[in-house]
N, C-alpha and C positions, 0 to 999 in steps of 0.2 A: 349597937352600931351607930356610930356618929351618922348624923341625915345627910350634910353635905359628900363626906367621903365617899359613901356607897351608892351616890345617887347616880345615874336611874339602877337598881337593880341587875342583872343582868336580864333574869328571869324576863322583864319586860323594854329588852332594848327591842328586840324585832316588831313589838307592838308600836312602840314608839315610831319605825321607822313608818311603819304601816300608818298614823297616824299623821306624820308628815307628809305621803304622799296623798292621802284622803285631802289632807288643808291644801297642800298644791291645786290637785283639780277640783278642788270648791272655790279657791279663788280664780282658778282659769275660766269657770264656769261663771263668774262672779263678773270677770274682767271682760269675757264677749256679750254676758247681756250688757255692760254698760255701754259696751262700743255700739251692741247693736239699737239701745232703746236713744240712746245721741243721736245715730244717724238718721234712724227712723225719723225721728222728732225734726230732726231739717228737713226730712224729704217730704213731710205731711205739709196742706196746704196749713197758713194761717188765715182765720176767716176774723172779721169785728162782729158783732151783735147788731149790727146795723144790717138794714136793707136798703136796697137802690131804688127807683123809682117802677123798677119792672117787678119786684116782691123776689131778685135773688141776694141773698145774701152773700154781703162786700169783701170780695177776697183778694188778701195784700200778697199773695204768694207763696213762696216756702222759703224755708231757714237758711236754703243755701240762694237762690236768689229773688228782689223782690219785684213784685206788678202792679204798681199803683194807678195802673188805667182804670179800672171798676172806681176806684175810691175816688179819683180827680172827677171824673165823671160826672158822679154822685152828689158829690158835696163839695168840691175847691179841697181846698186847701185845709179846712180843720181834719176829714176825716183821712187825709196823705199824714198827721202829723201824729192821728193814730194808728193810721197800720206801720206807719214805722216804729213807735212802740212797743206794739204789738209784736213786731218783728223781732226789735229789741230784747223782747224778756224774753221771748221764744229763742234766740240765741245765746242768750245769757245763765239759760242753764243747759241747754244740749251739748253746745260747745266743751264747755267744761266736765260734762259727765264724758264724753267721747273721750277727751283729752285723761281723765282719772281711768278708764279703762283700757287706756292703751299704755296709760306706766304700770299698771297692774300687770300685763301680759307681757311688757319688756321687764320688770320685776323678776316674773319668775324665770323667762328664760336666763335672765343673765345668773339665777341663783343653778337654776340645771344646767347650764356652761358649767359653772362654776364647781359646780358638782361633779360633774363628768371629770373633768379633770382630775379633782382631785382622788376619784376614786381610781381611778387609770395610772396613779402613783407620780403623776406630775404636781410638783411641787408650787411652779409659777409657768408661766409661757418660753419660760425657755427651752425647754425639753425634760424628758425624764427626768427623777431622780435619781443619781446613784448610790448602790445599796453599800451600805454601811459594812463597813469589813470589822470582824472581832478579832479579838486577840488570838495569835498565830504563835 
């Protein structure tokens, strides 16, 4: 048997099918930890390695907004210009992981839209197909 012609088997289309729906929800699964380890990451405080004059350590806020009062306090102005780097890096990959977990879950929805229909015998959004008439 030619490899292309017979491929997949039939013997193993349902495994296959089973197989796609497994990679579906590993990616779904894949797609809310990312949303969820992103948000997280903005909601945690960002703290510097420094301490202030009371022995707390200098905290510039979190990812979604910052608090430069401890830091101005502390030290002027150098250590304001690292809690906003600090800030910086700490958005510079939450953001983006939030952002790659959320095309991963609009991804698959629009592959299971996409699916539904097609299995429902609609060809495009305009409405059903109609069935093919034979030779009469």
């Amino acid at each position: 048997m030619h490899p292309i012609r017979g491929f997949p088997p039939r013997s193993l289309a349902p495994k296959c099918r089973a197989d796609v729906n497994n990679r579906h929800f590993a990616l779904a699964v894949a797609g809310v930890a990312l949303v969820a380890v992103g948000l997280l990451a903005l909601e945690f405080p960002v703290y510097l390695n420094q301490y202030d004059q009371y022995g707390m350590q200098i905290s510039c806020g979190r990812g979604f907004s910052a608090n430069l009062t401890q830091a101005a306090e502390a030290n002027g102005n150098g250590l304001v210009a690292h809690c906003g780097t600090a800030l910086l890096i700490r958005r510079a990959w939450a953001i983006p992981t939030v952002v790659m977990g959320w095309l991963v879950l609009t991804g698959l929805l629009v592959v299971r839209v996409h699916g539904t229909s097609r299995k429902e015998g609609h060809d495009d959004a305009s409405g059903p197909a109609t069935p093919r008439q034979g030779p009469q």
